[in-house]
C-alpha positions in Angstrom: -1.6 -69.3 9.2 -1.4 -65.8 8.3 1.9 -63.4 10.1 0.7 -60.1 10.8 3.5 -58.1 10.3 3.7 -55.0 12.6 2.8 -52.0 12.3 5.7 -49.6 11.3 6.8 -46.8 14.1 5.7 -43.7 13.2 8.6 -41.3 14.0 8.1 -38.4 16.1 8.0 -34.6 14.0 11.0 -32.2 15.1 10.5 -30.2 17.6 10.0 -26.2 17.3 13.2 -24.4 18.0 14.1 -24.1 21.4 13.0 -19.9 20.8 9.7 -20.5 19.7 9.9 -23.1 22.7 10.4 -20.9 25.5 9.8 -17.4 24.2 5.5 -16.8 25.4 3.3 -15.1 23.9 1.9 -11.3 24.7 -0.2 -11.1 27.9 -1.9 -8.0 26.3 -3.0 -10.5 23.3 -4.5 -12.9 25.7 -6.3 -10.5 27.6 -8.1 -9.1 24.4 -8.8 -12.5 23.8 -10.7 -13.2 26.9 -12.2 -10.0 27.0 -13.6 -9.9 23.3 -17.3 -9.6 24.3 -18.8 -6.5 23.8 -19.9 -5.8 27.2 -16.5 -5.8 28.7 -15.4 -2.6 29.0 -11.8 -2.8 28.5 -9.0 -0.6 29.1 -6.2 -3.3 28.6 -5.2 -2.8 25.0 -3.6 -0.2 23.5 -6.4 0.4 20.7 -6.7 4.4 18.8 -10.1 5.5 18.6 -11.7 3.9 15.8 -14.1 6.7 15.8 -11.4 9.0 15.3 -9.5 7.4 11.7 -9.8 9.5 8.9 -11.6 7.0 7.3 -12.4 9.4 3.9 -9.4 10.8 3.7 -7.5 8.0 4.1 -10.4 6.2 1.6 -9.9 8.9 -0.8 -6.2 8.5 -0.9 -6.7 4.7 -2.1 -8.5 5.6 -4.7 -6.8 8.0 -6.0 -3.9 5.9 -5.9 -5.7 2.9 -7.5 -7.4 5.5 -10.1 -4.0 7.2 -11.0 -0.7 4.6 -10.9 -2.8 1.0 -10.8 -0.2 -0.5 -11.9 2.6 0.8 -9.8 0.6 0.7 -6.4 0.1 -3.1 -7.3 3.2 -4.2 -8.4 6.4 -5.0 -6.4 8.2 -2.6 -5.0 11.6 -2.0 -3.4 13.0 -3.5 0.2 13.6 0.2 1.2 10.1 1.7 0.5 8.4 3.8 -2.3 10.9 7.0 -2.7 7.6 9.4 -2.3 6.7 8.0 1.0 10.3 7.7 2.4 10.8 11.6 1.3 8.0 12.9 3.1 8.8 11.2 6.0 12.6 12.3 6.0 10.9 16.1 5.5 8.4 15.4 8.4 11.8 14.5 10.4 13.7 17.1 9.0 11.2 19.8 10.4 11.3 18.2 13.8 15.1 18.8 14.4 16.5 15.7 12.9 18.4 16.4 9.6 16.9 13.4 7.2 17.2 11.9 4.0 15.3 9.6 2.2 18.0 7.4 1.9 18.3 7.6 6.0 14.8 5.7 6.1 13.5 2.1 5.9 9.9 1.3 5.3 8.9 -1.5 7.8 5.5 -3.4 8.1 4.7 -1.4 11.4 7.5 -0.2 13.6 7.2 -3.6 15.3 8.8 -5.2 12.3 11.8 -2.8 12.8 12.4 -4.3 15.8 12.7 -8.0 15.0 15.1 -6.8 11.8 17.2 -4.8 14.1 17.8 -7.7 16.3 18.6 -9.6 13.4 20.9 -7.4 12.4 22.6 -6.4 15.8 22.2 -9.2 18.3 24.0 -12.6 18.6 22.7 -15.4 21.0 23.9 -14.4 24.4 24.2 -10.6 23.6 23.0 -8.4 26.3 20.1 -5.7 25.4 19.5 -2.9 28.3 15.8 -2.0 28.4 13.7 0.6 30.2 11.9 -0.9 33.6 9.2 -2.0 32.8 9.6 -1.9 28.9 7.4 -2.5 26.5 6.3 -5.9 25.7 7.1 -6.5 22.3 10.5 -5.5 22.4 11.2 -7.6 25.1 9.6 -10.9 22.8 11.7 -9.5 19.7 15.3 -9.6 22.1 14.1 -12.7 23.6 13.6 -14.2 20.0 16.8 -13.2 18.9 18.5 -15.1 22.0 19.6 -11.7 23.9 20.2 -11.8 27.7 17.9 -9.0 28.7 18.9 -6.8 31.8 16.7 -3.7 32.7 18.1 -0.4 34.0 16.4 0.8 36.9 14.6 4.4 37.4 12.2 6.8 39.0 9.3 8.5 38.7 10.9 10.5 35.6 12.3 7.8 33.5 15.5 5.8 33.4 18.5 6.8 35.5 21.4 7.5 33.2 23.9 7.0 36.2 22.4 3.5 36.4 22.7 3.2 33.0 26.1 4.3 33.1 27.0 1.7 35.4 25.5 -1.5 33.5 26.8 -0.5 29.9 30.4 -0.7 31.6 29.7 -4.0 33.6 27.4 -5.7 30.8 29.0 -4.1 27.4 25.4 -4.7 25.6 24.9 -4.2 21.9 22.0 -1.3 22.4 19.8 0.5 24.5 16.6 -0.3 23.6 14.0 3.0 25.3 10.8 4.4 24.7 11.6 8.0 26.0 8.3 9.7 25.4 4.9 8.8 26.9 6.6 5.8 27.5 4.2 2.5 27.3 3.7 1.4 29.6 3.9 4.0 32.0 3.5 7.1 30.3 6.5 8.9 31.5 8.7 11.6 29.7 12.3 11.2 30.0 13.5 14.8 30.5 15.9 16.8 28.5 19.0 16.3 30.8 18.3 12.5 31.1 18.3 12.7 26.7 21.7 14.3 27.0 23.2 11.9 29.4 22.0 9.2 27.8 23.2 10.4 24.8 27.0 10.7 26.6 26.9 7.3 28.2 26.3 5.8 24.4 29.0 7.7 23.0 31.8 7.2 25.8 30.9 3.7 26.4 29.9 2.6 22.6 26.5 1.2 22.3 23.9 1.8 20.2 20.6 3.4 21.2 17.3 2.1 19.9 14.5 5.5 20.2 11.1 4.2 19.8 8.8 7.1 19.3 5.4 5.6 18.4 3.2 8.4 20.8 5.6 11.5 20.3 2.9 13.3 18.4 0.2 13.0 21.0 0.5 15.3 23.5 -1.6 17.1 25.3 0.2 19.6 27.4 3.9 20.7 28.1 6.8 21.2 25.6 8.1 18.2 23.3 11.4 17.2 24.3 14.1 16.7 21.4 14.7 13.1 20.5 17.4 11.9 21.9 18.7 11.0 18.2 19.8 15.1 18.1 21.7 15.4 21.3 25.7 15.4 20.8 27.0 11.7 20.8 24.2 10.0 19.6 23.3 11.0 16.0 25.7 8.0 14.7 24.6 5.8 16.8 20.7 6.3 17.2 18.5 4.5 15.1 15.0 6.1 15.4 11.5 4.4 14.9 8.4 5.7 13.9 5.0 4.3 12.9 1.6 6.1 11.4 -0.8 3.5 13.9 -1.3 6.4 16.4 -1.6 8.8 14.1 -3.1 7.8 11.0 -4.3 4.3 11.3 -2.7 1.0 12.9 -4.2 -1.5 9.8 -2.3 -0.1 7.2 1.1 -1.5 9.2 3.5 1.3 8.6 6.1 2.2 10.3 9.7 3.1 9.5 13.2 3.1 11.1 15.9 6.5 10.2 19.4 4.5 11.1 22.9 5.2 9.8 24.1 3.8 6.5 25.8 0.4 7.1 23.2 -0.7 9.5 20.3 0.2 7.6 21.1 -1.3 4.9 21.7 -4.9 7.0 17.9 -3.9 8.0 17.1 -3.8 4.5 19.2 -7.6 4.0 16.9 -8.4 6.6 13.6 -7.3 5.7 14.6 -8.8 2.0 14.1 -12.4 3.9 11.2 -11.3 5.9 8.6 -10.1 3.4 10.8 -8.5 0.4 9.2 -5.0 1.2 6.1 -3.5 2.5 2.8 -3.5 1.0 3.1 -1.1 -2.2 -0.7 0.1 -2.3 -0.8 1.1 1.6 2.6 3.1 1.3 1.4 4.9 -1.9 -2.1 5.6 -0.4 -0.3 7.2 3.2 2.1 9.4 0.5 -1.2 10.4 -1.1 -3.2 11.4 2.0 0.2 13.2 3.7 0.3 15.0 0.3 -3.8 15.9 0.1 -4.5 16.2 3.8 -3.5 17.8 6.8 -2.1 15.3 9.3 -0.8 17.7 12.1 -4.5 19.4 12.2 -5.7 15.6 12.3 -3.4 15.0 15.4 -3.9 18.0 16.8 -7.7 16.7 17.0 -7.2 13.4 18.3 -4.5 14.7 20.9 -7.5 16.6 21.9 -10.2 14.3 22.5 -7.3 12.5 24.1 -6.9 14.9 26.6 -10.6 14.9 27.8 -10.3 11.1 28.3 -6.9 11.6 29.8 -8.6 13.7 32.3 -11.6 11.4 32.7 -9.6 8.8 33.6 -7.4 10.5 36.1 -10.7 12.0 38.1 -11.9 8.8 38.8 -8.9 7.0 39.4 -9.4 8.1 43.5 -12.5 6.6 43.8 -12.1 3.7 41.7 -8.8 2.3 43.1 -7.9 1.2 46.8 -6.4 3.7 49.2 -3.1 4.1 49.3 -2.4 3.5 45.4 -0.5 6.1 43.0 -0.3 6.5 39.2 1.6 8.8 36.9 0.2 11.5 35.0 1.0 11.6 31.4 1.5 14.5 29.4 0.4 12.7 26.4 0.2 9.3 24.6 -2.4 6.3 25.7 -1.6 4.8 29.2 -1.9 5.6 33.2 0.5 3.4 34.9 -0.7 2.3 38.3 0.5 1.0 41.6 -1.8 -0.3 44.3 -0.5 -0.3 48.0 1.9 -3.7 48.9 -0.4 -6.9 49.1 -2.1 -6.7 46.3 -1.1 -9.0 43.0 -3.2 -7.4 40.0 -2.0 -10.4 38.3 -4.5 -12.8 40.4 -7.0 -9.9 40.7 -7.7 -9.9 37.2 -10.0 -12.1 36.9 -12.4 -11.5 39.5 -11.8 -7.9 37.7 -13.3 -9.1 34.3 -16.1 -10.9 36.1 -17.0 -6.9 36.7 -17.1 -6.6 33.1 -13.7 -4.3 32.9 -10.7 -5.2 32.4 -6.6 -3.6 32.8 -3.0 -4.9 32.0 -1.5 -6.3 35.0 2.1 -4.8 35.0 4.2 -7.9 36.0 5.3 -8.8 32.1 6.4 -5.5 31.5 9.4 -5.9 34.0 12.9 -8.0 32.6 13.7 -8.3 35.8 11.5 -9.1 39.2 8.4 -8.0 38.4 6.2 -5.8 40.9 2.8 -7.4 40.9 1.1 -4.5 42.2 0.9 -2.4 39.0 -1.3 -2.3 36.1 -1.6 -0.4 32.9 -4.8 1.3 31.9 -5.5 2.5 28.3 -7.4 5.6 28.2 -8.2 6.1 24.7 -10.2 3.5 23.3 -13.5 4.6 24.5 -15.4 7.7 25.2 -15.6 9.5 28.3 -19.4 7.9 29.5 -17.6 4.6 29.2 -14.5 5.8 31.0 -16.4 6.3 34.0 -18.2 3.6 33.7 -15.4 1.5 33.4 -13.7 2.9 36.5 -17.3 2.4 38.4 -16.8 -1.4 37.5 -12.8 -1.4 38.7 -14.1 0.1 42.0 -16.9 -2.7 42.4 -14.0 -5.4 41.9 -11.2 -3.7 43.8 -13.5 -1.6 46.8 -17.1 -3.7 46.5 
C-alpha cells in the first residue's frame, strides 16, 4: 500500500505595507477611468488643451537636441538637472521677483515628484502637515504616504485664514504648510496679498516650513499677479517653491522643479538619487532648447486666452445648468470652477446618474482632510472647446434639473 504523503502548506506572501494598505487611490483617476468613452463629455480632469501644445516647437526642439548633442541628451545625467535647463529656469524666477540661482533649483519628474521627495525629506510618521481646505488631492496621497497626520486649516471665500492658521501651527507644531495660493485646485481661488504676508509671518514667528505650489500661476486671465508668497519678509528661508511646464508647455514631458534653500534641497536631491537617479536627460534638454528658440510667454499668453473664452463659457451656463440656490467661485485664471449646490444634495451619489447623461464633474468630498462637504464639485473648463462646454452644461442640467 502506497502512503500519500501530504501536500506541503504553501505559505501565505507578505502583505503590502500597511501605507500602500490604507492610503486609496485618486478619485479623479477613477473617474477618467469610467468616463474614457469618447462620448462623455467630461469636465472631471484637469487635462490642457491638447489642441493648444506646441507640438512643432516643442518637435523641433527634440530634434535639434537629438541632431546637435546625441550623445549628451541620451546619456545619464545629474540628480539636480541639466545646468542649461536649471539656469533658465532660475532666470525665468529671477524676473518674476524671486532672486534665483541655478544651484537654488531641483529638476523633478513633474512637480508631483517634488512632493513625495519633500515628504521624504521633511516628514516622520506621526508628523503633522497643515493643508488648504479642500486641498489638492495629490498632496494629500503624498503626506498620507509618508505617515503625516493631516489637519486642514479652515477659510473663506478668499483663501485660507492666516488667523486660523496662526492658531493650529501653535496648537499642532507641524513640519510645513503645504498651499496652493494661486488659482488654487480645486477651487480656483487667489489668496490675496495681505493673506501672503501673514502667512508669511505666522511661518517665521512660529517656525514651519511653507510648501508654495504654483502649477497655474501663469494662466491668468484678468487682475494683477500677486507675489509668491516665497518673496514676502519671513519666508524666503523657509519657502520651498514648485513649479512644473504641464500647464504651460506640455504635461508628457514630466517636468517640474522645486527652488528650496540649500540643506534641504540637497536632502531632495538624496532623495530623488533613490527614486529614479535624475530626470529624463532628452526631455530636459529638448524644454532648454524650445525656452531658448521659442517664445513661451507669447505661447501662454495664447492659451490664457482661449482659456478665458471657455472660462466665460462655463460660467454663463452654470445658472441654468445647476439647481437653484447653488454658488461657485469665479476664477481669475487657471483650470477649475469650484461649486456648491444648496444642502441635500451629495454630488458624490449624484455622479453616476450624472455620467449616465454622458458628462461628468469631480465630486468635491476627497478634496477635504477633514469632514468633507458632499455638496461641492469641481468642474474643469479647459479641456474642450466652447460648443462642447455648453453642451456639457446642457447634459449636467438634464441630470441635475430633468
Amino acid at each position: 500500500m502506497t502512503v500519500t504523503e501530504p501536500a506541503p502548506a504553501v505559505a501565505p506572501m507578505p502583505p503590502l505595507a500597511a501605507r500602500a494598505a490604507t492610503v486609496g487611490g485618486s478619485p479623479v483617476r477613477d473617474i477618467l477611468a469610467v468616463t474614457a468613452r469618447p462620448e462623455v463629455i467630461n469636465f472631471a480632469g484637469g487635462l490642457p488643451a491638447p489642441g493648444l501644445f506646441d507640438a512643432e516647437g516643442i518637435a523641433a526642439a527634440f530634434r535639434a537636441v537629438l541632431a546637435e548633442t546625441p550623445e549628451r541628451a541620451l546619456q545619464y545625467s545629474t540628480t539636480e538637472g541639466e545646468p542649461v535647463l536649471r539656469t533658465a529656469i532660475a532666470a525665468r524666477t529671477s524676473a518674476r521677483g524671486l532672486a534665483t540661482g541655478p544651484d537654488d533649483v531641483l529638476i523633478t519628474t513633474g512637480s508631483q515628484q517634488a512632493l513625495s521627495l519633500l515628504a521624504t525629506a521633511l516628514v516622520e510618521p506621526g508628523d503633522t502637515v497643515l493643508v488648504e481646505n479642500p486641498c489638492y488631492l495629490a498632496a494629500l496621497q503624498a503626506f498620507a504616504f509618508a505617515g503625516a497626520r493631516i489637519v486642514p486649516v479652515p477659510g473663506d471665500e478668499r483663501g485660507m485664514d492666516p488667523a486660523a492658521l496662526d492658531e493650529l501651527v501653535a496648537l499642532h507644531r507641524p513640519k510645513l504648510l503645504y498651499t496652493v495660493p494661486t488659482f488654487q485646485n480645486p477651487t480656483g481661488r487667489t489668496l490675496p496679498a495681505a493673506r501672503r504676508a501673514a502667512v508669511a509671518e505666522v511661518a517665521e514667528r512660529r517656525g514651519v516650513w511653507i510648501v508654495e505650489d504654483d502649477p497655474y500661476g501663469e494662466l491668468r486671465f484678468e487682475g494683477e499677479r500677486v507675489p509668491w508668497i516665497a518673496t514676502y519678509p519671513g519666508a524666503e528661508e523657509r519657502t520651498v517653491l514648485l513649479g512644473s511646464f504641464s500647464k504651460v508647455m506640455a504635461p508628457g514631458l514630466r517636468l517640474g522643479w522645486l527652488r528650496a534653500p540649500g540643506a534641504l534641497l540637497r536632502a531632495c536631491a538624496v532623495a530623488k538619487q533613490a527614486a529614479d537617479l535624475h530626470t529624463p536627460t532628452v526631455n530636459q534638454l529638448a524644454a532648454a532648447r524650445y525656452l531658448a528658440d521659442s517664445d513661451l510667454d507669447a505661447h501662454v499668453a495664447r492659451v490664457a486666452g482661449v482659456y478665458r473664452e471657455r472660462r466665460d463659457a462655463m460660467l454663463a451656463g452654470l445658472a441654468d445648468a445647476l439647481p437653484e440656490g447653488a454658488g461657485w467661485v469665479r476664477p481669475e485664471g487657471g483650470m477649475f470652477v469650484w461649486v456648491k449646490l444648496p444642502e441635500g444634495y451629495d454630488t458624490g451619489a449624484l455622479l453616476g446618474g450624472v455620467v449616465a447623461h454622458d458628462v461628468a464633474y469631480v465630486p468635491g468630498a476627497p478634496f477635504f482632510a477633514g469632514a468633507p462637504d458632499v455638496s461641492t464639485l469641481r468642474l474643469c473648463f479647459v479641456t474642450q472647446g466652447v460648443a462642447e462646454i455648453a453642451e456639457g452644461l446642457r447634459r449636467l442640467r438634464a441630470a441635475f434639473v430633468g
